[in-house]
N, C-alpha and C positions, 0 to 999 in steps of 0.2 A: 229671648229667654233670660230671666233676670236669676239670680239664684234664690232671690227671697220668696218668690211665688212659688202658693199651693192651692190648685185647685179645689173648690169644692168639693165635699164628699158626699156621695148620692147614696146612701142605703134604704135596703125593703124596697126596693121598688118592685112594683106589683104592674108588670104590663102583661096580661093573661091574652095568652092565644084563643082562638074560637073552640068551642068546646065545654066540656063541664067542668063547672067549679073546680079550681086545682088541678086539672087536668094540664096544661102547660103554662107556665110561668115564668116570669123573671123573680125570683126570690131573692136575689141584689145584685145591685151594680154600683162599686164605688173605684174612685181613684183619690188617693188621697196619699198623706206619709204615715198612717198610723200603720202598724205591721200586720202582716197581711197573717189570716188562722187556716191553711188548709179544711181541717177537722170541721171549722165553723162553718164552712160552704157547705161541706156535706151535709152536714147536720142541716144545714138549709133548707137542700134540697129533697132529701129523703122524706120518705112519706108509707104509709101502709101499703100501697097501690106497686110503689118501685120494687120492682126485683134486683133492680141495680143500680148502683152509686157508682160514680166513674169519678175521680178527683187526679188534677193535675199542678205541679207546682214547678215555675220556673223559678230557677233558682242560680243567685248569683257564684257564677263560677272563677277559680283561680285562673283562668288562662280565656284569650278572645281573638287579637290579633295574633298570628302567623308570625313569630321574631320580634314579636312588642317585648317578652316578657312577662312577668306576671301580674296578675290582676289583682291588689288591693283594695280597691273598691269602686264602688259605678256609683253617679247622682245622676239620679233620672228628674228631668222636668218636662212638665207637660203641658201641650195649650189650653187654653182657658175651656174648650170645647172637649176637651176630653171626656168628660165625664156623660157630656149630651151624645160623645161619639162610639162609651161604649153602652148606653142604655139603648142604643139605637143595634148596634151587634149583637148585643144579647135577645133583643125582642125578636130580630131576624130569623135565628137559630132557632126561638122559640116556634117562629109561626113556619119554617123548613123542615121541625122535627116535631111534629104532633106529640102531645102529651110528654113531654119531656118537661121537668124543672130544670132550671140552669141557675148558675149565680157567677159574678167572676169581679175581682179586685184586680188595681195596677197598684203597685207602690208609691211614691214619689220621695224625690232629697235622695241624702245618700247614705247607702247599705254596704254592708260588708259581705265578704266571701262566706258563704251558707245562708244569709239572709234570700225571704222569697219576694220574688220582684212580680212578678202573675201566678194568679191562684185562680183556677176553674175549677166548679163542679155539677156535672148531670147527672139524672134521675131518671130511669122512664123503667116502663114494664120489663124490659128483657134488655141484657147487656148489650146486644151491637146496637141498640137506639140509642143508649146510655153515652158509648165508646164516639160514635159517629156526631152526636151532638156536644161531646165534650172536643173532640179533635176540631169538629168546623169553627168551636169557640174561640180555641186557642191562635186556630189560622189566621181567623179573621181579625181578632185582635190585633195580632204582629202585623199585619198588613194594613189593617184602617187608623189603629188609635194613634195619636198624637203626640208621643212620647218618644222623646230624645232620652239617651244615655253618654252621661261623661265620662271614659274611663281612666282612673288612675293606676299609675303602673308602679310597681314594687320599687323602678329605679327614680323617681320622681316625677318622668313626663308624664304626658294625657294626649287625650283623642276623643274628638265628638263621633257618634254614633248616628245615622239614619237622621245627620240635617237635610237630605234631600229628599227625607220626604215629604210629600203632596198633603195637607191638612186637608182636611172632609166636614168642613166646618157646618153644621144646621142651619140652612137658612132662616129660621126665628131666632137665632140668638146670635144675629146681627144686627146691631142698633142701625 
């Protein structure tokens, strides 16, 4: 993880579930450092058809470790695959929740305390479709994508975040 890398940024991606036109979609999936729009997912995803927009923002917080101290700010980097790893979670969710739109952004570099580090949001006919494919998004997210956090602490130290975890790298985007 070098600090100068930034992965590509994948938007509009259009990977439609089975069904009819518009009926389930991926409406974006990016990782990138540009600042992530809540409002802009939604706006995404919503459609004449949705009775419900579900939006979710994680968002960097003052506090993390247990006696660290306080949190000034976090640089997320992510593996090169990231971006293949979350078009690939979004499309999942989409083909587990029929008719649902979805869309979800990671951040990258570093963000300050109230900056949004993940942004999801679903669409589908009635809200617990909405609710249920916007919650599996955000789960699966934190568990598959490929993104480290470095946290810096109000007293000057640091601490890496989720180096152990396992990359899910696509096997076509291995040379």
């Amino acid at each position: 993880m070098t600090g100068g890398y930034r992965p590509r940024v994948d938007t509009d991606v259009t990977a439609r579930a089975a069904g009819a036109a518009g009926a389930g979609a991926v409406a974006r999936s990016a990782v990138g450092p540009a600042p992530v729009a809540v409002d802009e997912l939604a706006a995404l995803v919503a459609s004449s058809a949705a009775g419900a927009v579900v939006s979710f923002a994680g968002v960097v917080r003052d506090h993390d470790t247990p006696g660290r101290g306080e949190v000034v700010a976090l640089e997320y980097e992510a593996h090169p695959a990231a971006a293949d790893v979350l078009v690939q979670v979004c499309a999942e969710v989409v083909a587990e929740h029929p008719g649902c739109r979805v869309a979800a952004e990671h951040r990258v570099g570093r963000l300050g305390v109230g900056d949004v580090a993940l942004a999801v949001a679903a669409a589908a006919a009635h809200r617990r479709e909405a609710f249920a494919a916007a919650e599996a998004l955000v789960e699966r997210v934190k568990a598959r994508l490929p993104v480290w956090k470095h946290q810096v602490f109000v007293d000057g130290s640091d601490e890496w975040v989720g180096l152990g975890q396992a990359v899910p790298v696509p096997e076509h985007d291995i040379p």
